[in-house]
N, C-alpha and C positions, 0 to 999 in steps of 0.2 A: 642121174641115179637118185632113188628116194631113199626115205628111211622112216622107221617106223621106233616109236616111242613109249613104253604104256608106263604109266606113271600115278602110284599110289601115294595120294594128298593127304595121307594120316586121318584116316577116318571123316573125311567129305566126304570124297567119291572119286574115283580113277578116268585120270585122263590119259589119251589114246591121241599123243603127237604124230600125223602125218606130214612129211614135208616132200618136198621135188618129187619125182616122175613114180607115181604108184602104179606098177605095172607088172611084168609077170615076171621079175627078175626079184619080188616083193614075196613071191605068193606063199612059199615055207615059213617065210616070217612073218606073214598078214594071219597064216594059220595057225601059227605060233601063240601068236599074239591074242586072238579069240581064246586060248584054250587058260593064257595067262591071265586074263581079264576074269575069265569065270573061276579059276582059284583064287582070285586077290578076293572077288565078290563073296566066296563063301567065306573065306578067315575070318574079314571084316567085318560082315555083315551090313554090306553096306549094298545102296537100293541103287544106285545112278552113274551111269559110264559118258563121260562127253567125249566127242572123238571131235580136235580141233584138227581144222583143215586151212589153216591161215596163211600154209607155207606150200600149199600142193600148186604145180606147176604142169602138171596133168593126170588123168585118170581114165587108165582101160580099165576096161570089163573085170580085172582081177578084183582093182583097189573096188570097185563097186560088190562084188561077191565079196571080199572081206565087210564090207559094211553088210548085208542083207546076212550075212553069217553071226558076225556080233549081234545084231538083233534078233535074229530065230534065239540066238543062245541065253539073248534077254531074255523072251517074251518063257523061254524053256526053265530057266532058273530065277526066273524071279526081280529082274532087272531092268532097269528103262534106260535107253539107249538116246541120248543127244549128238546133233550134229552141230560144231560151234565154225562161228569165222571161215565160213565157206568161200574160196577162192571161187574167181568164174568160170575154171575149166573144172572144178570140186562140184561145182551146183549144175553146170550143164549134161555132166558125167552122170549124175545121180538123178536127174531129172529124168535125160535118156532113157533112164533103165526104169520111170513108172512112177520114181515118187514127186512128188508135188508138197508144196510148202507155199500154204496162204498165211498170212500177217492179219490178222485182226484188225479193222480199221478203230482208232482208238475213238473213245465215247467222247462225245460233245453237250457240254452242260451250256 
């Protein structure tokens, strides 16, 4: 069973704890969860959501729709959407579904 987290750092930016199996037994709380994220965003006024995934131990298609959902709602209201400490069933899950994540190779002086 997963569980879902969202959590307001006093005027940083809100973080979105996912941990164990985010799947469709999640999905009233993952929608939940998107609609809580955009009211803390407008109280606050704050620009940046990190959705840590350090504890996910798998991810169907729901836990991936909950992510492509908080980002539409970013890109909708005003907010930029991070993914942190991606597990490797979190990054395979979300890869699957289209996105990619390249690393910068760091400059050489």
């Amino acid at each position: 069973m997963g569980t879902i987290e969202v959590v307001d750092r006093g005027g940083r930016e809100i973080v979105v704890f996912l941990s164990g199996s985010i799947d469709d037994t999640l999905a009233e709380q993952l929608h939940e969860a998107v609609a809580e994220v955009a009211t803390l965003e407008r109280i606050g006024g704050l620009n940046h959501v990190v959705v840590d995934m350090h504890r996910v131990s798998a991810m169907s298609g729901t836990g991936v729709e909950f992510l492509r959902e908080l980002t539409t709602s970013g890109h909708t209201n005003g907010f930029e959407v991070s993914f942190s400490a991606m597990t490797g069933p979190a990054h395979r899950a979300v890869e699957a579904a289209g996105w990619h994540f390249v690393e910068a190779s760091p400059h050489l002086r």
